[in-house]
N, C-alpha and C positions, 0 to 999 in steps of 0.2 A: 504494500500500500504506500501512495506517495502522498505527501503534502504538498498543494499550491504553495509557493513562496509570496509573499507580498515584501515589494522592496519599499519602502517611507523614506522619504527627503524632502528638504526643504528650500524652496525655490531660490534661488542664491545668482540671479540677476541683478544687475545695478539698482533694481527700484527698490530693493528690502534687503538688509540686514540678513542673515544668517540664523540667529539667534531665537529661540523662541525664546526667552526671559528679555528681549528688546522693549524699548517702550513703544505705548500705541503710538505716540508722533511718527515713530521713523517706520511703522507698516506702510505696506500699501492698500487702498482701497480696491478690491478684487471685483470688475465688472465682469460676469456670466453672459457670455454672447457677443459674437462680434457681426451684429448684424449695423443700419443705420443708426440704432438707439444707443446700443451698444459701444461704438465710434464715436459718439457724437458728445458721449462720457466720459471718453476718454480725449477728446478732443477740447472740454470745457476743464478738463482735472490739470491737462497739460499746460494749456492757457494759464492758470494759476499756480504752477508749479507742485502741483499735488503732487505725489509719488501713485501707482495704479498698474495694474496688472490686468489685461482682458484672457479670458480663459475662455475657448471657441473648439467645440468639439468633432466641427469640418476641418478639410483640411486649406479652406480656404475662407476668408471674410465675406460676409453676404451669403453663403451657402442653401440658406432656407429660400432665398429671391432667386438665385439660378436656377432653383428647379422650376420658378415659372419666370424663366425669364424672358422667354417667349409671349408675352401677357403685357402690352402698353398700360400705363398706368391714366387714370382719368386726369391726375392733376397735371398740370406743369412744375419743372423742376424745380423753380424757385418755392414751391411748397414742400417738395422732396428733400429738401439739404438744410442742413444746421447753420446758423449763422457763424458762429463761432468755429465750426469745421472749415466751411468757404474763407474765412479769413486766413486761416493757417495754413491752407492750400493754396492761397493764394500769396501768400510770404514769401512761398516754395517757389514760385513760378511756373501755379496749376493755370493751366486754360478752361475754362469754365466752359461747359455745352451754353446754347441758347437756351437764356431760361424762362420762356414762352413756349414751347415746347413740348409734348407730351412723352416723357423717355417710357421706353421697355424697361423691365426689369433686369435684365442684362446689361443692359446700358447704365443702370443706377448702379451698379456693383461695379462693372470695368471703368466706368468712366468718374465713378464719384466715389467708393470705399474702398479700391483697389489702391487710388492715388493716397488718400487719407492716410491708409494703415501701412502705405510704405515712407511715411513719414518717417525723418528720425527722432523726432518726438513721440514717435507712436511706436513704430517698429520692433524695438528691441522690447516690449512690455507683450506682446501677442504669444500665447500659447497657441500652437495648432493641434489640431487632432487629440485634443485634449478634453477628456468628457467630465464634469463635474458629478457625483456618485453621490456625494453627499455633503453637507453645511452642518455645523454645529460651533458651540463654545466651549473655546479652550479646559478641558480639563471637566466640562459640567455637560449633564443630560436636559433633556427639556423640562426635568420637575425641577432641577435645583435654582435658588435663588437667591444665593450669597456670591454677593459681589459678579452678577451675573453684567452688569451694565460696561462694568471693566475691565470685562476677560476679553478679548481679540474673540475674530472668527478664526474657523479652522476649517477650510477648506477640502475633500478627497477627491481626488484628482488621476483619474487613471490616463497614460500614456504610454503606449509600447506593452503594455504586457506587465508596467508596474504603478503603483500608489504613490502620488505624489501628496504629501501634506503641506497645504500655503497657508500661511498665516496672512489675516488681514484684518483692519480695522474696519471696514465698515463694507458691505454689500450692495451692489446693485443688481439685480436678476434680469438680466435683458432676454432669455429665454425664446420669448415669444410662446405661440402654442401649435407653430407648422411641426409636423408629424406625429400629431395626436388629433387623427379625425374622429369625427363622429360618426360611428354608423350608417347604415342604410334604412337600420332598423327606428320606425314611428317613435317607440319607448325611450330608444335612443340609448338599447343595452344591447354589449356586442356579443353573442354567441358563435360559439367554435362553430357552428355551419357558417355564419357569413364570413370566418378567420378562413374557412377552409377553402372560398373561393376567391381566395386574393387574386388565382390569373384571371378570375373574368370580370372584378371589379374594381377600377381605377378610381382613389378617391385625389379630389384637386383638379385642376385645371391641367390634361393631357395637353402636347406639343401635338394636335392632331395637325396641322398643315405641314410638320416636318417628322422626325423620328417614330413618333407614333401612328403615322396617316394607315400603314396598312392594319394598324388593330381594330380600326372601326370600318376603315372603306366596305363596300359589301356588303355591311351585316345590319342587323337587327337593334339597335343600339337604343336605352334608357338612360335617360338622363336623371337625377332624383336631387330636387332642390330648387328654389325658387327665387334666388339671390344673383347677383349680380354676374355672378362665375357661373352659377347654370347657362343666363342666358348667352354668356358671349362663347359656352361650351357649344350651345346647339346650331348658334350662329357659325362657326366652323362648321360641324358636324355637318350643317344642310349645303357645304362646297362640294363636299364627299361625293363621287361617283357612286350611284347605289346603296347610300346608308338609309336608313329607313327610321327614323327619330319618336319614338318613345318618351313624351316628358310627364315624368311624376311626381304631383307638388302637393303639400301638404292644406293647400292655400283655399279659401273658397270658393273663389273663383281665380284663373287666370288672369284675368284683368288689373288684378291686383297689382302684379308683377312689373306693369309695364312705367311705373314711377310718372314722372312731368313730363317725359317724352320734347315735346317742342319749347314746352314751356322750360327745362331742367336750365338751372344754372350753369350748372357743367356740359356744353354742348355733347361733347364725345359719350358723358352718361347716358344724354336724352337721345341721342342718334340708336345707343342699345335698346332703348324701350320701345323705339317707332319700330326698328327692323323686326324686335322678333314679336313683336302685335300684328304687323304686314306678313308673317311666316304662318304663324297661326289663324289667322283667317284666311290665311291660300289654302289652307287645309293640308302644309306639306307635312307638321308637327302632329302627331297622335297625343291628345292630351286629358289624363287623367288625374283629376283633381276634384273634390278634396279625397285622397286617397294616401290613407296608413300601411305602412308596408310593415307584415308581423314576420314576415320570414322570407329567403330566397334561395329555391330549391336548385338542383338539376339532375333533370330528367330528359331523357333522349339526344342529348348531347345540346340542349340549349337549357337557360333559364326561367322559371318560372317565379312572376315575383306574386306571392301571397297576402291582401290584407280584407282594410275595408271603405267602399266607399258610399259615404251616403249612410252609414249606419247597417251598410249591408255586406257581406263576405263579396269578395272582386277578385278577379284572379287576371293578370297579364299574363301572356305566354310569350316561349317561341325569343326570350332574350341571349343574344349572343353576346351581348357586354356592357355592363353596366358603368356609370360615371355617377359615382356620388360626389356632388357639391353639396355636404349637409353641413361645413361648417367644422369647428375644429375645438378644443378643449385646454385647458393646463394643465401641467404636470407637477406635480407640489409633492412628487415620490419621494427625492432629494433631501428635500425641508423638513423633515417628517422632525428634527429635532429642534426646526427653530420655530418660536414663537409665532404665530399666525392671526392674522386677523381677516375670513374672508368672507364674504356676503354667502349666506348657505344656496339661495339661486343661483347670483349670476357665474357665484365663485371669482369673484374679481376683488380687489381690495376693498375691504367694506364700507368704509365710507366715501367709496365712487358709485357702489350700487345705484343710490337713488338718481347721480347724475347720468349714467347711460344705461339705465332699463331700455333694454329696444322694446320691450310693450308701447313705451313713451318717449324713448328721444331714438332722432337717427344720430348717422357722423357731425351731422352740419347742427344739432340742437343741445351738443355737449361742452359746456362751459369751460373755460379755461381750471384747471387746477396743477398744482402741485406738489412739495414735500410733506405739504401739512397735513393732505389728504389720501397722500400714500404712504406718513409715516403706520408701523407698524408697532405689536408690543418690544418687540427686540429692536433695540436701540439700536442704531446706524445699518439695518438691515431694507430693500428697500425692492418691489417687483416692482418694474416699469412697463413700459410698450403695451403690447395686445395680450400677456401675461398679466397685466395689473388689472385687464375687464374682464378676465377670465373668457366666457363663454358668449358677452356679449360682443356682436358685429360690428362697433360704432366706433371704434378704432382709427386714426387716424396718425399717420408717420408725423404730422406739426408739431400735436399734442404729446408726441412721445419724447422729441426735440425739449418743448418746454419743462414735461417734466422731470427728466434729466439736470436742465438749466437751476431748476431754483432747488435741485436736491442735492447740487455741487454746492450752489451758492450756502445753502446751509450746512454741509458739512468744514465748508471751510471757514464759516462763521459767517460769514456777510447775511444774516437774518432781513435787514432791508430787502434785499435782492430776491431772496428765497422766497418772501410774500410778495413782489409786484409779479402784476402780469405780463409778459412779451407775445403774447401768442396774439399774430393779429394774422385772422382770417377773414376770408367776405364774409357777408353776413347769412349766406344760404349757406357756409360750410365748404368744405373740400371732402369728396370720400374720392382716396389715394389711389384706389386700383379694385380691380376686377374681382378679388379675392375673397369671396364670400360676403362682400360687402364692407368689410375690411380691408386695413391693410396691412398684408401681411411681411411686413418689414423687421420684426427683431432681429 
């Protein structure tokens, strides 16, 4: 019999000391993700001469944004980027895209966090491939409570095959919640039958006009969701030679779906409402709604999706491949030791709950906040981006800018700074991209 080895060490780059007996001054503040929010942390920490260490489990920065990065974003750039990032790239002698403009998401990573994070103010603090396991305080479990305020965090850290331990002063979770979908299933609980037909069900926005075209062309194809990434899925989907489009929406009517259309602030939004309201009355879209899906069989080598509509048993047949856009979830596995505070619905930090209920607000109806309203019980610990709404859609890449902004400002004491407001959007809002109605930027 063998024992797994776990090797422990401690991060011993120029940003931190060696030492765990060091004081909290000379830590570093450990930022969790190196997506835009993520960056934009450590672009505000550097600004100020913080000390910070970003710890990014891909092997590359923006990682969650390249898998759709085929996926134009509704805003223009100048809503996509940090101000405080844009200046430091531009120190550097960054060329700025035009920022009127609506970028892909590929174009946000290569053209804007690519240059960031090869900063040498950023660079040499970037963990790659490096997945965070776990968070806790130095030396204490989640029940103890002596001198819990002024113990450091303690970081787990796997890399290669081994455990690294980083010590830090204060936490940012820029996370996000891309690769934690939600089901197909109405309940919105995932059973080992739908785990089992991962090849016939793509959840997110597939690259169907490039890498993925021959997995739908031809076939039989449902779409399940009713948000913003549904529609510009099926809007592909109907270029398809021979695809046959299935859309299955929770909603009560279709109509629903199709938002301000001419009227939308965001032209390129309302250009999606009109096309696929004109797809569905050509009759090309098969559309089933309001329809609960309990389960997704297969039989005779295609899918059968099971629920109810109407109050009554419905059964779709004859699916060759499903596309779930239901949306995405947090993941709080990690945290399990640290201090939590989250709304039991939306699962987002709790006292953001009542500001972006999507029963009641969209992206463009959610007030400016920051440190105050994402601090938590553990002191200098902190979820940001589309991790701190949890499970609600109203997300928006400004807002994660900002809140970042006044949660540096507060750690490094500027309290003025930490309570004004900078986030200045139109007054209809920005929602940033396709992605379930969010944006899925951590």
């Amino acid at each position: 019999m063998t024992t797994n080895k776990m090797t422990f060490t401690i991060l011993t780059t120029n940003c931190c000391e060696p030492s765990l007996k060091q004081e909290s001054s000379t830590l570093p503040i450990a930022i969790i993700g190196a997506g835009p929010i993520g960056l934009a942390a450590a672009a505000h920490l550097s600004a100020t001469n913080e000390k910070f260490v970003i710890i990014e489990s891909g092997h590359s920065v923006g990682m969650n944004i390249l898998q759709w990065g085929h996926v134009r974003l509704f805003s223009t750039w100048n809503y996509n980027v940090d101000k405080v990032a844009v200046k430091l790239l531009e120190d550097n002698g960054w060329k700025a895209p035009v920022m009127k403009r609506l970028p892909f998401g590929k174009e946000l990573v290569e053209d804007y966090l690519m240059p960031l994070a090869d900063l040498p103010q950023i660079k040499p603090f970037i963990k790659l491939n490096a997945k965070v396991v776990a968070v806790s305080k130095q030396g204490l479990d989640k029940m103890k409570d002596a001198n819990r305020d002024e113990q450091s965090f303690i970081l787990y850290v796997e890399t290669d095959g081994s455990t690294e331990r980083i010590q830090a002063k204060a936490v940012i979770d820029a996370t996000g919640t891309w690769g934690q979908p939600n089901p197909v299933n109405a309940d919105n609980v995932w059973t080992q039958q739908e785990k089992s037909l991962s090849s016939r069900i793509t959840y997110g926005i597939p690259d169907i006009k490039g890498k993925d075209r021959s997995t739908f062309e031809h076939k039989r194809v449902a779409v399940v969701g009713g948000g913003h990434s549904a529609i510009n899925t099926i809007l592909e989907l109907a270029n398809l030679e021979g695809t046959e489009i299935v859309w299955v929406l929770r909603k009560k009517r279709v109509e629903e779906v199709y938002g301000g259309e001419a009227l939308d602030a965001l032209p390129a939004r309302g250009q999606l409402g009109s096309r696929i309201h004109q797809l569905v009355d050509s009759g090309v879209i098969q559309v089933h709604t309001p329809f609960l899906i309990h389960q997704v069989i297969e039989e005779d080598g295609t899918l059968t999706i099971q629920g109810t509509s109407k109050h009554e048993e419905a059964t779709i047949h004859h699916i060759d491949q499903i596309i779930a856009n239901t949306g995405s979830r947090p993941d709080f596995s990690f945290l399990r030791e640290i201090r939590l505070d989250l709304d039991p619905a939306t699962e987002s930090v709790s006292a953001l709950a009542p500001l972006i209920d999507p029963n009641i607000h969209s992206c463009g109806t959610v007030r400016p906040h920051g440190e105050a309203e994402l601090r938590q019980p553990e002191k200098n610990f902190y979820v940001v981006c589309m991790k701190s709404y949890g499970r609600a859609p109203t997300f928006l890449m400004a807002t994660g800018y900002e809140q970042v902004r006044s949660i540096v400002a507060h750690l490094i004491g500027d309290q003025e700074a930490a309570k004004r407001v900078e986030l200045d959007l139109p007054e209809t809002g920005v929602c940033s991209s396709t992605i379930g109605g969010k944006s899925s930027c951590c």
